[in-house]
Every structure is written in C-alpha cells, then in structure tokens.
C-alpha positions in Angstrom: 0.0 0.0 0.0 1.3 3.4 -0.7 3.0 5.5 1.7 1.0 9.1 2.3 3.2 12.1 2.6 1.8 14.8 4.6 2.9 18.4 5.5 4.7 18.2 9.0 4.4 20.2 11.9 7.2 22.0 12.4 6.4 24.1 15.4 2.9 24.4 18.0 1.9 27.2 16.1 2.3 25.9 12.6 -1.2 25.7 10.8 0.0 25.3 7.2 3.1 25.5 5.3 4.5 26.0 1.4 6.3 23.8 -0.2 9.4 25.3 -1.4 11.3 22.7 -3.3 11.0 18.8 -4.5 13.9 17.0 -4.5 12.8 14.2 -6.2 10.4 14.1 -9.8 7.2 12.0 -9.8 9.3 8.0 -11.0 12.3 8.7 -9.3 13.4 6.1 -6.8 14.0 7.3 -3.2 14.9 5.6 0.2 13.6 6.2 3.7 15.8 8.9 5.3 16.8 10.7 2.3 15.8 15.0 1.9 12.9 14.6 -0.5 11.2 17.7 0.1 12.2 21.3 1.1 9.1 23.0 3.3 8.7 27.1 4.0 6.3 28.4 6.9 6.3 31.7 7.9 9.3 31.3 9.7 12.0 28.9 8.0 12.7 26.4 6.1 13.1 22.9 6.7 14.7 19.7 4.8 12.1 16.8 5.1 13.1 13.7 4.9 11.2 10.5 2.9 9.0 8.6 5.5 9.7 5.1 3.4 11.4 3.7 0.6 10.0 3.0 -2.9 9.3 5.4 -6.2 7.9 8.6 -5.5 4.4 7.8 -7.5 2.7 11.3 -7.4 2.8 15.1 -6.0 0.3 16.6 -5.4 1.5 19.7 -4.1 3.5 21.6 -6.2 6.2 24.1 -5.4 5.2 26.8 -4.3 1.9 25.9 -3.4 0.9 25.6 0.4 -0.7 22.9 1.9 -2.2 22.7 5.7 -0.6 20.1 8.2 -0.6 16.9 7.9 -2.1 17.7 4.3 -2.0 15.1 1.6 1.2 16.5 -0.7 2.8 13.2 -2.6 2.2 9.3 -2.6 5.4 6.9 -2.4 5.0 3.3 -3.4 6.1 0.4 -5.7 6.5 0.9 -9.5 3.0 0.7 -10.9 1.4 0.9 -8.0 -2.5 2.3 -7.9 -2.9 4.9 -5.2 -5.8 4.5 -2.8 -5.9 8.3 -2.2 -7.3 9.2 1.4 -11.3 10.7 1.8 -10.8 12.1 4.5 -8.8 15.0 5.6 -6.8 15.9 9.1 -8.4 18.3 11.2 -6.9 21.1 9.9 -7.0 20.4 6.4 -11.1 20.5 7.0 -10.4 24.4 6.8 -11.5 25.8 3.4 -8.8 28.4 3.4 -6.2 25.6 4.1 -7.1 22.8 1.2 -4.4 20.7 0.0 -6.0 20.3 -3.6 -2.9 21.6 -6.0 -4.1 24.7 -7.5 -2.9 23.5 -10.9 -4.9 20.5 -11.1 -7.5 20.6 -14.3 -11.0 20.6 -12.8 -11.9 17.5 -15.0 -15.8 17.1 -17.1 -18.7 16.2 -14.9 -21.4 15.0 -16.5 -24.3 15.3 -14.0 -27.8 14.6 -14.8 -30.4 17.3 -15.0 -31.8 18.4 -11.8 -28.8 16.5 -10.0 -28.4 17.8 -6.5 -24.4 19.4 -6.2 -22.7 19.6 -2.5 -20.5 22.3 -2.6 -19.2 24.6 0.3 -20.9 28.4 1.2 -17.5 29.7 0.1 -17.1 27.6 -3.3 -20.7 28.5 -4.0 -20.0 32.5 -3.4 -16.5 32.1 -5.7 -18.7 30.4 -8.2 -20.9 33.3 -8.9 -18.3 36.4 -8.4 -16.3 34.5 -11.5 -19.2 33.2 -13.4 -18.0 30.0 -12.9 -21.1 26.8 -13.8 -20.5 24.4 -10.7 -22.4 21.4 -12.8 -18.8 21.5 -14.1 -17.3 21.6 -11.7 -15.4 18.2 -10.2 -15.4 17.9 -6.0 -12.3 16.8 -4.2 -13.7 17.4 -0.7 -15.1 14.6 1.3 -17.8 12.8 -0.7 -17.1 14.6 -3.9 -18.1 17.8 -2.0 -17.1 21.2 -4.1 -14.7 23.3 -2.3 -13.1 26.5 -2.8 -10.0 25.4 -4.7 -11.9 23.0 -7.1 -13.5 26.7 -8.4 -10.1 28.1 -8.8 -8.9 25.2 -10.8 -12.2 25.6 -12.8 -11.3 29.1 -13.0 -7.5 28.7 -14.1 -8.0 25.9 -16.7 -10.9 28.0 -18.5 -8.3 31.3 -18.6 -5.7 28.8 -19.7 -7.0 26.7 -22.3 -4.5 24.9 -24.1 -1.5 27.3 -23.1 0.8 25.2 -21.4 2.4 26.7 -18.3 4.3 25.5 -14.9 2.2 25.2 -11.8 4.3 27.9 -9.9 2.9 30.4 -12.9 -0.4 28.9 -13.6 -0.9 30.3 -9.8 0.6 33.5 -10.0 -1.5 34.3 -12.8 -4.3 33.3 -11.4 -3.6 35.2 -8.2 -3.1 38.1 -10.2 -6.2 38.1 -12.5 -3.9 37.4 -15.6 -4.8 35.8 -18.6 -2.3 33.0 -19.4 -3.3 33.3 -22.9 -2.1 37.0 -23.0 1.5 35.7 -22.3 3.6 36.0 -25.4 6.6 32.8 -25.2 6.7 32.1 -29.0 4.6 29.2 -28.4 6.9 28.0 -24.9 5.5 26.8 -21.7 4.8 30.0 -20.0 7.5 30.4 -16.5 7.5 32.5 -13.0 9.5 34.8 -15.0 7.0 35.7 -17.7 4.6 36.2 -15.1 7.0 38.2 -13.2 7.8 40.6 -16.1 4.0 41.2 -16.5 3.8 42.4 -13.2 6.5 44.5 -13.6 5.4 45.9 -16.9 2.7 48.1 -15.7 2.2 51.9 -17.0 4.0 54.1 -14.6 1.3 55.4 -11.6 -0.7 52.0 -12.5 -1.5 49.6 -9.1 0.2 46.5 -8.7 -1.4 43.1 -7.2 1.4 41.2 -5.2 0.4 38.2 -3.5 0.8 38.1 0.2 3.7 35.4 1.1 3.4 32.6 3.6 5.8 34.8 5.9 3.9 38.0 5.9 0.3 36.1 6.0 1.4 34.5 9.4 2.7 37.5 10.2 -0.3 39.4 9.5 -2.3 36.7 11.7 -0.7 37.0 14.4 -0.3 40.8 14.8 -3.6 41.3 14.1 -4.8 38.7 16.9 -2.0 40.3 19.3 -3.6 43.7 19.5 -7.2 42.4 19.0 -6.7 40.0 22.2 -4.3 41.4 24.8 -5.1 44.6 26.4 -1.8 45.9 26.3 -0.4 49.2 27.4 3.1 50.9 26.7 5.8 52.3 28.8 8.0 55.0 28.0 11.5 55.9 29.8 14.4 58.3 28.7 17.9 56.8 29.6 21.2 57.8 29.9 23.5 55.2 27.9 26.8 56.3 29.2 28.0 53.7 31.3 26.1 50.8 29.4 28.3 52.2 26.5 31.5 52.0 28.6 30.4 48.8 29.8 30.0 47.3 26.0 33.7 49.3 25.5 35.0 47.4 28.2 34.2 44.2 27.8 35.4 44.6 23.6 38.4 45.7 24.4 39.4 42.6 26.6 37.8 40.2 24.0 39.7 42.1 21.7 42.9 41.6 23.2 42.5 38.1 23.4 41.9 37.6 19.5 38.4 36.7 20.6 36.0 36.6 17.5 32.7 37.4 19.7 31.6 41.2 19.9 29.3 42.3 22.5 26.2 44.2 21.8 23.8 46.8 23.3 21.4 43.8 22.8 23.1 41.5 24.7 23.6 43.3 27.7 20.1 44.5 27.6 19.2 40.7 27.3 21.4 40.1 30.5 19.6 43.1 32.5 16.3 42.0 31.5 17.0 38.1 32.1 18.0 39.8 36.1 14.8 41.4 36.4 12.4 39.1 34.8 13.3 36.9 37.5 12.8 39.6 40.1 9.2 39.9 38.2 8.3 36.8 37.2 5.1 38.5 36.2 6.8 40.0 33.5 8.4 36.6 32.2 4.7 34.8 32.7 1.8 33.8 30.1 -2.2 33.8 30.0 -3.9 30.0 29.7 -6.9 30.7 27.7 -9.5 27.9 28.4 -12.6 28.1 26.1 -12.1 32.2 25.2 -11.2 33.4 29.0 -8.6 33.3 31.3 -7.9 30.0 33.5 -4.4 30.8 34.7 -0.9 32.0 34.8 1.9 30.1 33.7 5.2 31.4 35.8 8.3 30.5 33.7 11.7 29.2 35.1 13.9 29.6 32.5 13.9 33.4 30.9 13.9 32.6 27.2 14.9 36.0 25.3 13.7 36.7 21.7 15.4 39.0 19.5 13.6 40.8 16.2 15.9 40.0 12.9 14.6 41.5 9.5 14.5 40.0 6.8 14.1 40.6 3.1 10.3 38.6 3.4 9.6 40.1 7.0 10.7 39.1 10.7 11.7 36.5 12.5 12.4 36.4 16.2 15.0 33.8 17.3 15.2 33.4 21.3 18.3 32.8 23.4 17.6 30.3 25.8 18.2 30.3 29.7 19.9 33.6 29.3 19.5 34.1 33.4 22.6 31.6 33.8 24.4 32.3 31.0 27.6 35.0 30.8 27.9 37.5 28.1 30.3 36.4 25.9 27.9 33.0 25.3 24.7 35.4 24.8 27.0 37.4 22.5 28.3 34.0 20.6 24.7 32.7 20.5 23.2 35.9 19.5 25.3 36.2 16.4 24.7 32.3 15.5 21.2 33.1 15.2 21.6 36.0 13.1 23.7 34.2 10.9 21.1 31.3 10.3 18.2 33.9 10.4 19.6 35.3 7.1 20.9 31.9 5.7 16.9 30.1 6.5 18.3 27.9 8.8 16.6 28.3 12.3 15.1 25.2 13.8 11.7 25.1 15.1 13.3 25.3 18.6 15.5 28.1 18.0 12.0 30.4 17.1 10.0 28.7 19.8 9.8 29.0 23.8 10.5 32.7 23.8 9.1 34.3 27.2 10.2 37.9 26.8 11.2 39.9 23.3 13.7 42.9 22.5 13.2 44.7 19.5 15.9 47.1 18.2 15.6 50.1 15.6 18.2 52.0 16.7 20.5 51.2 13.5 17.1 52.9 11.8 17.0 56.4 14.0 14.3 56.1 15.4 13.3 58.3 18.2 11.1 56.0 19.8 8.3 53.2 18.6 5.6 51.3 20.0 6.1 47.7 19.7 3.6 44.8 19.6 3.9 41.9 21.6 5.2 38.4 20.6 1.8 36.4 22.1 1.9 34.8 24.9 4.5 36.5 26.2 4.3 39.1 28.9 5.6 41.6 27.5 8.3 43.1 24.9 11.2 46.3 25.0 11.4 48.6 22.3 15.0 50.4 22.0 14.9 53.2 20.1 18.2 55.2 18.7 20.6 56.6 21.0 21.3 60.5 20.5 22.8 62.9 22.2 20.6 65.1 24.0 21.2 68.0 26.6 19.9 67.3 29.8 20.1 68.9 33.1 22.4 67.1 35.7 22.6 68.4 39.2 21.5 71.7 38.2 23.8 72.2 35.2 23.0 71.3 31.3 25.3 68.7 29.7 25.0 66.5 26.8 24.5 62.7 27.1 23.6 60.1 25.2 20.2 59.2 25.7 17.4 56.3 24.2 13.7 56.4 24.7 12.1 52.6 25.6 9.2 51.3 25.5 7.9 48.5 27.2 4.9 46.9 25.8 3.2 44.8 28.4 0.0 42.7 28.9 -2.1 44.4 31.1 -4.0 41.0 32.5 -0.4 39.9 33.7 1.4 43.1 34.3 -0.6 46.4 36.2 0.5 49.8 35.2 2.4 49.7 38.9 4.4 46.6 38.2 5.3 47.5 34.6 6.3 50.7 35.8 8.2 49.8 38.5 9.9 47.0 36.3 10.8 49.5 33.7 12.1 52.1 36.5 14.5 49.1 37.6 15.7 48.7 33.8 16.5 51.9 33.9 18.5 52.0 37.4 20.6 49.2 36.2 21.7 50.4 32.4 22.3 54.2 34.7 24.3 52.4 37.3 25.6 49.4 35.7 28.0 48.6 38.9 24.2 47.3 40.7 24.1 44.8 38.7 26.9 43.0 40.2 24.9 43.6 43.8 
C-alpha cells in the first residue's frame, strides 16, 4: 500500500506550510531517510526527509503551493502501484482556506444529470458566482465529492488557460493576479514565473500593482492582528542615559579584543542580560495567560527566561530566542546571538530556536528612530522597544550637559502586568543600564 506524505508540523503554532522545493520528480526512486522535500512556513525552512522507501508515485502539491498540516502533498509506493488516495482529511485540512487540492490540477468534465443535487461549500458557491463560474462542471475533491473552494479556482485557471501550457508555480501566480495566461507571449513556450513576473513589472507608470501576500507575511499578519485584538496591552515610555552601558560594551570589547576573541558584544546582549536579572525579580513579567474556552484560566510562571530578539528579513521578521539567558555570561549570549543572526539570514533556524520565547527585544536603533511602540510576541508578557541613541542636553545636578540618551518602550500585557508593576519593572531597567555597577549587587 502506498506511503502518504503529509505536511509536517514544524512548530505548536504551525497551521500550514509552502512547499518550497521537491527533491525528487514524480518516478524517481528514493529511500527512507533521504531529503525529498524542502518546506517554508512563515518562519524557515526545513529539509524533510522520505517517511519510506520505494518510487515517489505522485505530487500533489507543487512548489510553491501551500498545503495545511498533515495535508496530503505526494504518494510513495512500488512501480505501478494504484494509489488509494485518502477521503478524509486531518483536522486542519477540513479548513476551506487551508485545502491541500494543488491549484494547478485541471477541474476534469462532470457529467451530472439534470436536476442532480451538487454539495458544494458556502464559500465555493460564493466564488462560483463572483467568476461566473457553472459548478455542474465543476469536479469535487472534498469529502464525498463535496465542491470546495480550490476546485473553483482550478475551474477558474483551466478556463483562462485553455490549451496554453504553463508551470504550476505560474499557472498560480496568474491566477492570483487576474492574468490571462493566454495574454502571455513565449513564442509558443510553456509559460514560467519569470513571464509572469515581467507582467507584473510591466505596468504603465502610476498603474496599481497586485502582489500576493507570502506565507511569511500572511502568518505574520495573523498573528499581529490577533495580538492587538486579544491582549489589552499598554506601553511604557523611559528616557535613559546610555553612558555607562556604552563604557560597559567598551570594556568588555576591548578585553575580547585583546585576546583575539571573535565574539563582539552588543547593546542587545547586555540589555538581554539586565532584563534576564529582572524578569526573574518579576516573574510576572516573564509569565503567560492560559486561555481555556475564550477566558482566562491561569498564569503560567516560567523558570527559565527565554529572550527573543527581532531579525529582518528581506520577506519580513523572525524572532529567534536565546535560551536560559539568566545563567548564562555575556560572551555565550553574545556567541549565540550572532549564530542566530547568521542562520536567520541563511533560513536555517530550527523550530526550537524560534519557539519558547518568554520575553522579546526589538531594536531600531541602526534605523534612528526616536522611539516606537512595539507589539507583543503572544503569549509572552511583555516586549522592549530600543529606540536610537542620541545625544541630547539634559540637566544634571543643576547644570546642562549632553549625554547620550534612548527612549524605551515596554509593551506589556495588562492581564499579567498592572500599570504599577510594569512601571516599576521598567524604572529598575532603567536603574541598572544608569548604574551598571548594581548589577553586580
């Protein structure tokens, strides 16, 4: 019997993911253990290895197309092999947004007798009539032949398409964009990304452009927006005087420096050692909500201050934690900070290294920014904002002098954190980068 293969979970809050790259081509022999698959979420990337040995019999999720998890996306079997293809779906595949149906896939004829009653979704039915699309045409792949969304797009793509021949990858792309494939000029070639892409770059000047939204920003977008819409959350704001956290960075440099040491220390990674020192003095502030059926049950205290750090990227963000950072010494948060960086930009962050965060730091300094107003990474507590530092006069025992000076804001969850605690936890931050010498006491 052939072997399914599904999208895997690669983190608890994974709900779908793209599949970048095949490995393999529908015939090819492959053995259990082997990278056969390359999968994007919003996040990383991950090599997936074959679940069995045998001939890889069928895809049915192409590259670039997403897929929820534990999705249907390819068959492997013997040579010849008839595929028993599964009815049912996984929990979250029963999610109309999240089908696993390849986009690309011709709708095929139906030939259903007059007055035949046709199960299709609200959504496919709705799709159906804003395209002008006859669902008696239409082919189901839901459970029990049941017409879903996707099914109308494919009806939708093959009757643009035709007989123009064109790659999955830009079948889609078109289609997302509401361009005819016929319109395409290839001297008679199977239409690519690339002559999709230079349509959409061809546009008369001042004329809108449609660009899809990637798996990375849609997650994104998902989670903001349930963020603000779910956690009443208030923010902080504290001037301070970055002379002596300066010196301190100096400092420490200068010794590594001397050694022919390759780590560099940060303002981030002292401000990750400050806040690991108070988080545990507020464990509040390095806490989560439980959320049983839509309300609060309980708190969840953490042990181990987990410290998440934003890193920007050419699709979006990604925040990669430093674990245990309460117990660890500089120069390893410094040596650990940079080996996430590195991996951030090169997609290869593990599902542990962007999971288990309990506190986040997000720096736009390098951008001048006065000050900002961060969002919090749910479920954590709470997350610092560091702003640009600038040299400002201020008044010092009666007398005007210039110092360097950066506004923060704390963002915090106001079910977990009252306006007295976050103050007073954000009045200690600023004790500590002031008078760095406490932090030894």
């Amino acid at each position: 019997m052939a072997t399914t293969i599904t999208m895997p979970k690669l983190g608890l809050t994974m709900n779908s993911g793209s599949v970048q790259e095949w490995k393999k081509k529908v015939g090819d022999s492959v053995k259990k253990g082997e990278i056969l698959y390359v999968v994007a979420t919003d996040k990383l990337t991950v090599d997936v290895e074959s679940p069995a040995d045998g001939i890889l019999l069928d895809i049915t999720v192409q590259n670039g197309e997403d897929a929820p998890v534990g999705g249907t996306i390819g068959y492997i079997g013997e040579a010849g092999e008839k595929i028993e293809k599964t009815a049912a779906l996984t929990h979250e595949a029963t999610h109309e947004a999240q089908t696993s149906t390849p986009l690309h896939t011709a709708p095929g004829v139906v030939n259903r007798a007059p007055g035949e009653r046709i199960i299709a979704s609200p959504k496919a039915k709705k799709l159906a009539r804003d395209s002008g699309v006859d669902l008696a045409g239409v082919r189901g792949t839901g459970p029990g032949g049941r017409i879903i969304a996707r099914d109308v797009e494919n009806a939708k793509i093959a009757g643009r398409r035709g007989e123009v021949k064109a790659s999955p990858v830009a079948a889609k792309m078109a289609a997302e964009a509401g361009i005819d494939l016929a319109s395409i000029e290839t001297d008679g070639k199977r239409v690519m990304k690339a002559d999709v892409q230079a349509v959409l770059g061809a546009g008369e000047k001042g004329a809108t452009k449609r660009l899809p939204i990637t798996q990375m920003r849609r997650i994104i977008c998902e989670r903001m927006l349930n963020s603000v819409t779910t956690i009443p959350s208030v923010n902080y704001f504290v001037d301070i005087d970055m002379t002596e956290l300066n010196a301190l960075r100096a400092s420490y440099n200068e010794r590594l420096s001397s050694k022919k040491s390759a780590v560099k220390i940060s303002v981030n990674d002292i401000l990750m050692k400050f806040c690991a020192k108070l988080l545990l003095e507020y464990p509040m502030a390095n806490a989560s909500v439980e959320v049983t059926d839509g309300a609060p049950s309980a708190y969840i205290l953490h042990d181990n201050v987990n410290i998440g750090f934003a890193v920007a990227l050419p699709g979006g963000l990604i925040v990669p934690n430093v674990k245990d950072v309460q117990i660890k010494s500089l120069t390893q948060i410094a040596a650990e900070r940079a080996e996430l960086v590195e991996k951030a930009r090169a997609g290869g962050l593990t599902s542990v290294q962007i999971s288990g965060g309990t506190f986040t730091i997000s720096n736009l300094g390098m951008f001048g920014m006065g000050f900002f107003t961060p969002i919090i990474n749910a479920p954590e507590a709470a997350i610092l904002g560091v702003s640009a530092t600038i040299d400002k006069p201020i008044v010092r025992d009666g007398s005007v002098v210039v110092r360097p000076m950066s506004t923060f804001c704390m963002t915090a969850d106001h079910r977990l954190l009252d306006g007295a605690d976050a103050a007073a936890f954000l009045a200690r931050f600023k004790e500590l980068v002031e008078n760095t010498d406490l932090f030894l006491l």
